[in-house]
N, C-alpha and C positions, 0 to 999 in steps of 0.2 A: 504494500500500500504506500503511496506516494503523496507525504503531507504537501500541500501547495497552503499555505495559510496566507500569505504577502507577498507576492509578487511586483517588484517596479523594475521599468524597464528605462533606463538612462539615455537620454540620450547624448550626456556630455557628462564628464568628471565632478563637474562644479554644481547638478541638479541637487534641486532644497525641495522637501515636502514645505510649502508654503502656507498650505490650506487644507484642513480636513472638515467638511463640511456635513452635517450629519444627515439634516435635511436642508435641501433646497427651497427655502420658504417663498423668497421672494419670486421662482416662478411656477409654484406650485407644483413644481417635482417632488411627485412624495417616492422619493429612495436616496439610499445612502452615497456622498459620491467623496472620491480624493481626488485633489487634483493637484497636479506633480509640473512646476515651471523649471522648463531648464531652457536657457537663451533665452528668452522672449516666447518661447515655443508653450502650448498647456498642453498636456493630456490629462486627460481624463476618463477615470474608469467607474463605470456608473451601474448601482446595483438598485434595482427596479423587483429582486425579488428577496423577500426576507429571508427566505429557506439557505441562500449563500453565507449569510453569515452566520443562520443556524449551525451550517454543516462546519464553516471557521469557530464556529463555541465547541464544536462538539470535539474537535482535532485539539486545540487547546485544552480542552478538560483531560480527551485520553491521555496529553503528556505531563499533565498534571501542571498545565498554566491553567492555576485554579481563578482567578483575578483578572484574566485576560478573557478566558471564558466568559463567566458571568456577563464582563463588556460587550463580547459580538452578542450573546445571546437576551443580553435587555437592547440594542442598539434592535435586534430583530423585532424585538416586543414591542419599541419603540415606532417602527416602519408603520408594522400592522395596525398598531392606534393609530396614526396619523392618516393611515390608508381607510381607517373607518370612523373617525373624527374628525375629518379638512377641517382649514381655520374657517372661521378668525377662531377657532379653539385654542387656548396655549399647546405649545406641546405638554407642559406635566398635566394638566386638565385631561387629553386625549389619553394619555397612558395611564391616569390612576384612574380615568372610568372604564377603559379596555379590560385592567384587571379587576376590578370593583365589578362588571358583569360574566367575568368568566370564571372567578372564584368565589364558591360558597363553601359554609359561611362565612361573614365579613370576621377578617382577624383584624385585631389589634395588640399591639404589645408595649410595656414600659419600656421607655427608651429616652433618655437623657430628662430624669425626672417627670415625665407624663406619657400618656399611651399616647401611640402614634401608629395609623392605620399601615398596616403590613405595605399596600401598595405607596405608602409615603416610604417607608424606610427602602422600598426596590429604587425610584425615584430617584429620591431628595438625596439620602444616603446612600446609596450605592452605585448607581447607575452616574448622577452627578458628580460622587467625588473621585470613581472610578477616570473621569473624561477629565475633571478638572485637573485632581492631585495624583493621578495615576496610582491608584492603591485605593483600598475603603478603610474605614476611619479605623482606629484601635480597638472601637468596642461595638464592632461587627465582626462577626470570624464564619468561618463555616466549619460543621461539625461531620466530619467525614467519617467520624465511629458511630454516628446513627444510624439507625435502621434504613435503606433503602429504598423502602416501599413507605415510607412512615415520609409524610407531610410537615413537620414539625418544625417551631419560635419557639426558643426559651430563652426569656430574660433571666440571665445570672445575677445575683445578688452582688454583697459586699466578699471580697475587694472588689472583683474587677468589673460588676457591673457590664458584663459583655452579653450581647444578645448573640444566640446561637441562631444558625439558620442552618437546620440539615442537608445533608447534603441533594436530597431528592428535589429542593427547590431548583435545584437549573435540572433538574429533569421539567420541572412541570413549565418552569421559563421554555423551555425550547417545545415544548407541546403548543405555548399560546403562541408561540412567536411562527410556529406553522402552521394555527389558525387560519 
Protein backbone atom coordinates (compact mmCIF):
# COMPACT_ATOMS: atom_id res chain seq x y z
CA UNK A 1 0.00 0.00 0.00
CA UNK A 2 1.28 3.32 -1.10
CA UNK A 3 0.64 6.38 1.49
CA UNK A 4 0.26 9.54 -0.83
CA UNK A 5 -0.89 11.97 2.13
CA UNK A 6 0.87 15.52 0.58
CA UNK A 7 1.82 15.63 -2.59
CA UNK A 8 3.51 19.25 -4.08
CA UNK A 9 4.96 19.51 -7.04
CA UNK A 10 7.66 22.52 -7.44
CA UNK A 11 8.20 24.06 -9.96
CA UNK A 12 11.33 26.07 -8.92
CA UNK A 13 13.62 25.61 -5.63
CA UNK A 14 12.56 28.81 -4.12
CA UNK A 15 8.38 27.65 -4.06
CA UNK A 16 6.59 28.81 -0.55
CA UNK A 17 3.07 27.25 0.41
CA UNK A 18 1.74 30.92 0.69
CA UNK A 19 -1.85 30.06 1.20
CA UNK A 20 -3.97 27.26 2.70
CA UNK A 21 -7.25 28.04 2.25
CA UNK A 22 -9.92 25.96 3.94
CA UNK A 23 -12.94 27.18 2.29
CA UNK A 24 -13.34 29.27 -0.48
CA UNK A 25 -15.92 31.71 0.96
CA UNK A 26 -15.78 34.54 -1.19
CA UNK A 27 -16.74 32.40 -4.38
CA UNK A 28 -18.66 30.09 -2.94
CA UNK A 29 -16.54 27.15 -3.51
CA UNK A 30 -17.42 24.82 -0.93
CA UNK A 31 -14.19 22.57 -0.94
CA UNK A 32 -10.99 22.51 0.57
CA UNK A 33 -8.01 24.15 -1.78
CA UNK A 34 -3.88 24.81 -1.28
CA UNK A 35 -2.48 26.93 -3.30
CA UNK A 36 1.22 26.79 -3.97
CA UNK A 37 3.19 30.27 -5.63
CA UNK A 38 6.20 29.78 -7.20
CA UNK A 39 7.56 32.66 -9.60
CA UNK A 40 4.45 34.46 -10.18
CA UNK A 41 3.02 31.07 -11.37
CA UNK A 42 -0.22 29.50 -8.74
CA UNK A 43 -1.32 26.08 -8.67
CA UNK A 44 -3.80 24.94 -7.25
CA UNK A 45 -5.12 21.73 -6.16
CA UNK A 46 -8.79 21.68 -5.30
CA UNK A 47 -10.73 19.17 -3.24
CA UNK A 48 -14.47 19.39 -4.01
CA UNK A 49 -14.99 15.89 -2.32
CA UNK A 50 -14.74 15.24 1.45
CA UNK A 51 -14.04 11.50 1.25
CA UNK A 52 -10.13 12.75 0.03
CA UNK A 53 -9.22 13.99 3.19
CA UNK A 54 -11.35 11.29 4.85
CA UNK A 55 -9.06 8.71 3.25
CA UNK A 56 -5.77 11.52 4.37
CA UNK A 57 -7.35 11.04 8.26
CA UNK A 58 -7.52 7.67 7.81
CA UNK A 59 -3.41 7.12 6.54
CA UNK A 60 -2.42 9.55 9.23
CA UNK A 61 -4.28 7.76 12.08
CA UNK A 62 -2.93 4.08 10.79
CA UNK A 63 0.78 5.73 11.29
CA UNK A 64 -0.33 6.92 14.35
CA UNK A 65 -0.33 10.88 13.39
CA UNK A 66 -2.95 10.95 15.84
CA UNK A 67 -3.39 15.01 15.66
CA UNK A 68 -2.96 15.39 12.04
CA UNK A 69 -5.65 12.93 11.62
CA UNK A 70 -8.36 14.34 13.65
CA UNK A 71 -7.32 17.60 11.35
CA UNK A 72 -8.00 16.10 7.73
CA UNK A 73 -10.90 14.29 9.37
CA UNK A 74 -12.94 17.54 11.06
CA UNK A 75 -11.54 19.74 7.93
CA UNK A 76 -13.90 16.79 6.02
CA UNK A 77 -16.74 17.24 8.68
CA UNK A 78 -16.18 20.73 8.03
CA UNK A 79 -16.79 20.59 3.89
CA UNK A 80 -19.95 18.51 4.54
CA UNK A 81 -21.41 21.27 6.93
CA UNK A 82 -20.61 23.93 4.76
CA UNK A 83 -21.81 21.72 1.73
CA UNK A 84 -25.32 21.45 3.76
CA UNK A 85 -25.36 24.81 5.50
CA UNK A 86 -24.01 27.65 2.52
CA UNK A 87 -23.62 31.04 4.07
CA UNK A 88 -24.26 33.60 5.03
CA UNK A 89 -24.14 30.65 7.94
CA UNK A 90 -20.71 31.12 9.89
CA UNK A 91 -18.61 28.33 9.38
CA UNK A 92 -18.79 27.19 13.20
CA UNK A 93 -22.69 27.75 13.20
CA UNK A 94 -22.68 25.05 9.93
CA UNK A 95 -20.43 22.59 11.66
CA UNK A 96 -21.94 22.41 15.22
CA UNK A 97 -25.41 22.12 13.64
CA UNK A 98 -24.02 19.23 11.18
CA UNK A 99 -23.04 17.60 14.29
CA UNK A 100 -25.83 18.61 16.61
CA UNK A 101 -28.35 16.71 13.90
CA UNK A 102 -26.40 13.66 13.26
CA UNK A 103 -25.43 12.95 16.92
CA UNK A 104 -27.98 11.65 19.45
CA UNK A 105 -28.04 12.35 22.30
CA UNK A 106 -26.83 15.80 22.64
CA UNK A 107 -23.54 15.41 24.85
CA UNK A 108 -22.05 17.85 26.86
CA UNK A 109 -19.02 17.92 29.13
CA UNK A 110 -17.14 20.12 31.89
CA UNK A 111 -14.51 21.79 30.40
CA UNK A 112 -12.42 24.68 31.46
CA UNK A 113 -14.96 25.30 34.44
CA UNK A 114 -18.59 24.84 32.65
CA UNK A 115 -20.14 22.40 30.28
CA UNK A 116 -19.43 22.89 26.81
CA UNK A 117 -21.40 21.11 24.17
CA UNK A 118 -19.31 18.13 22.69
CA UNK A 119 -19.65 19.73 19.01
CA UNK A 120 -18.13 23.14 20.79
CA UNK A 121 -15.19 21.25 22.10
CA UNK A 122 -14.66 19.34 18.15
CA UNK A 123 -14.92 23.01 16.96
CA UNK A 124 -13.63 25.73 19.14
CA UNK A 125 -11.01 23.36 20.78
CA UNK A 126 -9.81 21.05 18.45
CA UNK A 127 -10.57 21.53 15.06
CA UNK A 128 -9.47 25.55 15.75
CA UNK A 129 -6.43 25.14 17.64
CA UNK A 130 -5.57 22.02 15.63
CA UNK A 131 -5.32 25.00 12.35
CA UNK A 132 -4.26 27.74 14.44
CA UNK A 133 -1.48 26.22 17.15
CA UNK A 134 -0.89 23.02 15.31
CA UNK A 135 -1.43 20.72 18.22
CA UNK A 136 -4.85 20.63 20.63
CA UNK A 137 -4.70 22.25 23.99
CA UNK A 138 -3.19 20.28 27.16
CA UNK A 139 -6.34 19.39 28.44
CA UNK A 140 -7.69 17.48 25.44
CA UNK A 141 -5.94 14.15 24.85
CA UNK A 142 -7.26 11.07 23.21
CA UNK A 143 -7.72 7.94 25.01
CA UNK A 144 -6.41 5.13 22.93
CA UNK A 145 -6.81 2.38 25.95
CA UNK A 146 -10.71 2.69 25.52
CA UNK A 147 -12.95 0.42 24.38
CA UNK A 148 -13.24 0.78 20.44
CA UNK A 149 -16.76 0.29 19.99
CA UNK A 150 -17.44 2.58 23.01
CA UNK A 151 -18.45 6.35 22.00
CA UNK A 152 -17.06 7.90 25.16
CA UNK A 153 -16.00 12.06 27.10
CA UNK A 154 -14.69 11.85 30.26
CA UNK A 155 -13.97 14.85 32.12
CA UNK A 156 -10.81 14.14 34.53
CA UNK A 157 -10.94 15.74 37.65
CA UNK A 158 -8.05 17.40 39.85
CA UNK A 159 -4.97 17.56 38.90
CA UNK A 160 -5.19 17.43 35.50
CA UNK A 161 -8.51 18.40 34.61
CA UNK A 162 -8.04 16.70 31.14
CA UNK A 163 -11.17 15.63 29.09
CA UNK A 164 -10.73 12.28 27.44
CA UNK A 165 -12.07 11.68 24.18
CA UNK A 166 -11.87 7.97 23.16
CA UNK A 167 -10.56 6.97 20.62
CA UNK A 168 -13.73 5.72 18.53
CA UNK A 169 -14.58 9.49 18.01
CA UNK A 170 -12.54 9.89 14.73
CA UNK A 171 -14.14 6.78 13.83
CA UNK A 172 -17.45 8.40 14.17
CA UNK A 173 -15.79 11.88 12.66
CA UNK A 174 -14.96 10.01 9.50
CA UNK A 175 -18.44 8.26 9.34
CA UNK A 176 -20.02 12.03 9.30
CA UNK A 177 -17.55 13.41 7.23
CA UNK A 178 -18.66 10.70 4.54
CA UNK A 179 -22.05 11.61 5.08
Amino acid sequence: MVLGILVIVLAAPSAVLTTLQLVDRWRGVRAARAVFHTGGRAYAHQVSNPSERVEDARCLWHVDHREGALLMVLIAVAVRARQEFPPPLHDREAFERFIRLRLKPRVSVEFRGGPEAIERILYKWMRCELVREGRLPVDIKLDDDSEREVLAVRAGGAPAYTVLLSSSWFEQLVILGES
